[in-house]
Legacy VTK file of the C-alpha trace (Angstrom):
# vtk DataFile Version 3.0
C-alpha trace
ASCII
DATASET POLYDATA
POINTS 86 float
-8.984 15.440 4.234
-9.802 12.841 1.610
-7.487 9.825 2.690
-6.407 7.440 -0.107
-4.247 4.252 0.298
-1.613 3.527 -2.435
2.004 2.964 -3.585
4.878 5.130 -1.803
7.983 4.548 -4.396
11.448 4.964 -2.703
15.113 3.680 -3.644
17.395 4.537 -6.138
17.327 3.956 -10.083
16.838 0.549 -11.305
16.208 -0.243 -8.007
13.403 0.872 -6.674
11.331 -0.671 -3.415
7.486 0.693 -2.634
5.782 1.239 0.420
1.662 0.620 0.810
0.854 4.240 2.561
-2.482 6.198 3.745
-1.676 9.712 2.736
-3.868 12.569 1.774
-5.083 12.485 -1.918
-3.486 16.104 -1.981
0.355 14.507 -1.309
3.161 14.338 -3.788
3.973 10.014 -4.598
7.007 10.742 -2.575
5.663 12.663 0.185
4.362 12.811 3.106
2.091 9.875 5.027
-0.299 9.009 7.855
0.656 5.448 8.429
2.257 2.933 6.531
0.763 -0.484 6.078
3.346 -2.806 4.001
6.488 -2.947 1.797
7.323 -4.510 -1.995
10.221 -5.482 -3.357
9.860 -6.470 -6.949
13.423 -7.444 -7.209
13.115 -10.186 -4.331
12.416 -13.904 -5.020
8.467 -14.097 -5.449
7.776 -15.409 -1.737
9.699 -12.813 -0.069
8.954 -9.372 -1.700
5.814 -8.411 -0.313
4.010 -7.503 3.236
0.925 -6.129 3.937
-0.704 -5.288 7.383
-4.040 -6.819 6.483
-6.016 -5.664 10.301
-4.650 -1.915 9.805
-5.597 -1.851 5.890
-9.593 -3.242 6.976
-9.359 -0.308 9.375
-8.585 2.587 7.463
-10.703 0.706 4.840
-13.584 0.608 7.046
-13.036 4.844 7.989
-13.309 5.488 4.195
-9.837 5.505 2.614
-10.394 5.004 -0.808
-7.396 2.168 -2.700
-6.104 2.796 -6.093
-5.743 0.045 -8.937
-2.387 -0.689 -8.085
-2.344 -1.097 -4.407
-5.546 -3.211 -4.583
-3.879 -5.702 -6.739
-1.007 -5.771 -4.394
-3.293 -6.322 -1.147
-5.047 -8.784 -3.137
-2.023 -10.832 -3.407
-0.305 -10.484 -0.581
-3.573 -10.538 1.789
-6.722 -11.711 -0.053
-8.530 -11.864 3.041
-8.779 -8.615 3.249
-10.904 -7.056 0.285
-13.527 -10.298 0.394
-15.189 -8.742 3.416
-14.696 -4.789 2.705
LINES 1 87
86 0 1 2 3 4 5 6 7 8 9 10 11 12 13 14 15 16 17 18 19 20 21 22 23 24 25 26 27 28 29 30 31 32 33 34 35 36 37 38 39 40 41 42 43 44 45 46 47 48 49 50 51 52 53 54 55 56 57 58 59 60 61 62 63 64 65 66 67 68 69 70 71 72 73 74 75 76 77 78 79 80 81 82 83 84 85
């Protein structure tokens, strides 16, 4: 099972929220997940829309989960610790 970590997009129209999921490269966007690891809310004011779980993202990092464009550039802002030492 090829593990892969990335956006899980949930809410209604126009006003949507995302959740930062490993799921199986296999799943449907919507579907199915193994754990998730944060939340966005674009809609928010900037310093309270985001969370990542930076310890449990290393991990499945580090057990070879691959991250897509978009979920990189959201762990990168909301925990930049995290992809200087993967």
């Amino acid at each position: 099972m090829a593990l892969v970590i990335r956006l899980r997009q949930q809410g209604s129209k126009n006003r949507q929220t995302f959740r930062l999921v490993v799921t199986d490269r296999r799943a449907p966007r919507g579907g199915k997940y193994v754990e998730m690891l944060g939340w966005y809310q674009p809609l928010l004011p900037n310093e309270k829309n985001g969370f990542v779980k930076s310890d449990r993202v290393q991990h499945w990092l580090k057990n070879g989960a691959e991250i897509t464009d978009k979920a990189k550039s959201l762990v990168k802002r909301f925990a930049p610790e995290v992809l200087k030492t993967s």
